[in-house]
C-alpha positions, 0 to 999 in steps of 0.5 A: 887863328885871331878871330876878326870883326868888322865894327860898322859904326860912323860915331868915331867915339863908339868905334874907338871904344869898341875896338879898345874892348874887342882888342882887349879880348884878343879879336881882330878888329876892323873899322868902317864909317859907312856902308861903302866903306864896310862893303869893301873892307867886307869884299877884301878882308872877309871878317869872321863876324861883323858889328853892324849899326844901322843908322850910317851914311851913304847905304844903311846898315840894313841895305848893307846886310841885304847887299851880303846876304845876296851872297853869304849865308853864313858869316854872323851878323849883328846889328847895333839898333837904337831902342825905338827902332822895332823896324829895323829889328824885324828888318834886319832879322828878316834879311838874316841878321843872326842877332841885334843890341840896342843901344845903349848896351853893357859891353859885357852882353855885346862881348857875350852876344859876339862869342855865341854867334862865333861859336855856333858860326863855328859849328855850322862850318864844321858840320858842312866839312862833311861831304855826306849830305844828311836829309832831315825829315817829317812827313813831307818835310825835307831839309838838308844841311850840307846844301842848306835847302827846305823842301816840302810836297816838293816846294822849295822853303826859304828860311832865314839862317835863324829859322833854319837852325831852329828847324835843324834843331826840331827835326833832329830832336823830332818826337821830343818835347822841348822847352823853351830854354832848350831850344833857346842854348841850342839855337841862341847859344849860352850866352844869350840874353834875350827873352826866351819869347823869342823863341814863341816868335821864331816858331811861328816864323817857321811854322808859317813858312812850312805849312802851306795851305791845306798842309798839316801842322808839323809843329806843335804846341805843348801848353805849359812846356814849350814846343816838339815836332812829329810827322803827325797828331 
């Protein structure tokens, strides 16, 4: 089945040309000029992935991600962000965008940059088509991927989607030494771009989220090499 994006951008200049592209790699493509608009053709056509600018009339592109992860976790996100704008990055994250591209951007990165997100999105949804639910555990810790939740001391964790797949990833790979190139194809996918610092910056996200006070460090750093998970010291 022809994969479809909806492309959320209000410069009719940039939209046209990004649907010539994505066509061309035989996506499915779907345009909206504003944040109303997108959230309609989202409601009605479901896309497989959405380009998303944030810089758009009406609702921002931010306020439009918030609006779809309200009641989807899973379809992959990705925002278009000027170069200056580091709030909108850290917003757009925090709100569960899985990735972002500053503009002006290589439509080589951007192309490779959406089939990473596809394929992992894939994954994700294979692995929930198992009815079993799999527990993941350290120490106290609990995660379960079938219902997406975190649990610790019997607290309930929220984690972004990113923070999750990074903590997946840990849990089952617990008691391995991983650097940070690892971490960053399993998590990230092959085709990803970015500075591997990412990584430093998402570990501290989930280490602050699951050590709560007067819990004990289940993340630990190993100088040099990069990061491994255990139940204890």
């Amino acid at each position: 089945m022809t994969e479809s994006i909806l492309v959320v951008e209000d410069e009719v200049r940039i939209a046209r040309l990004l649907q010539i592209e994505l066509e061309c790699e035989g996506y499915r493509v779907l345009l909206a000029g504003s944040g109303q608009q997108a959230l309609e053709l989202y409601q009605a056509e479901t896309p497989d992935l959405l380009l998303l600018d944030v810089m758009l009339p009406g609702f921002s592109g931010i306020e439009l991600l918030r609006r779809i992860r309200a009641g989807d976790a899973h379809t992959p996100v990705l925002l278009l962000t000027a170069k200056s704008s580091v709030e909108d990055k850290v917003s757009g994250l925090d709100l569960g965008a899985n990735d972002y591209i500053t503009k002006p951007f290589q439509i080589e990165e951007l192309l490779a940059r959406i089939r990473a997100a596809l394929r992992l999105a894939s994954a994700r949804q294979a692995e929930q088509a198992d009815p079993a639910e799999v527990w993941l555990t350290a120490g106290d810790l609990e995660l379960n991927e079938t219902t997406r939740e975190v649990v610790r001391s019997g607290s309930g964790i929220d984690l972004t989607p990113r923070e999750f797949d990074l903590l997946v990833f840990l849990l089952k790979n617990k008691r391995q030494v991983l650097n940070r190139e690892q971490i960053m194809t399993a998590v990230w996918g092959y085709d990803y771009y970015g500075d591997t610092n990412v990584v430093d910056v998402y570990i501290r996200y989930v280490r602050r989220k699951i050590t709560p006070d007067g819990q004990s460090e289940l993340i630990h750093t190993v100088r040099g090499i990069g990061y491994v998970l255990k139940d204890s010291l």
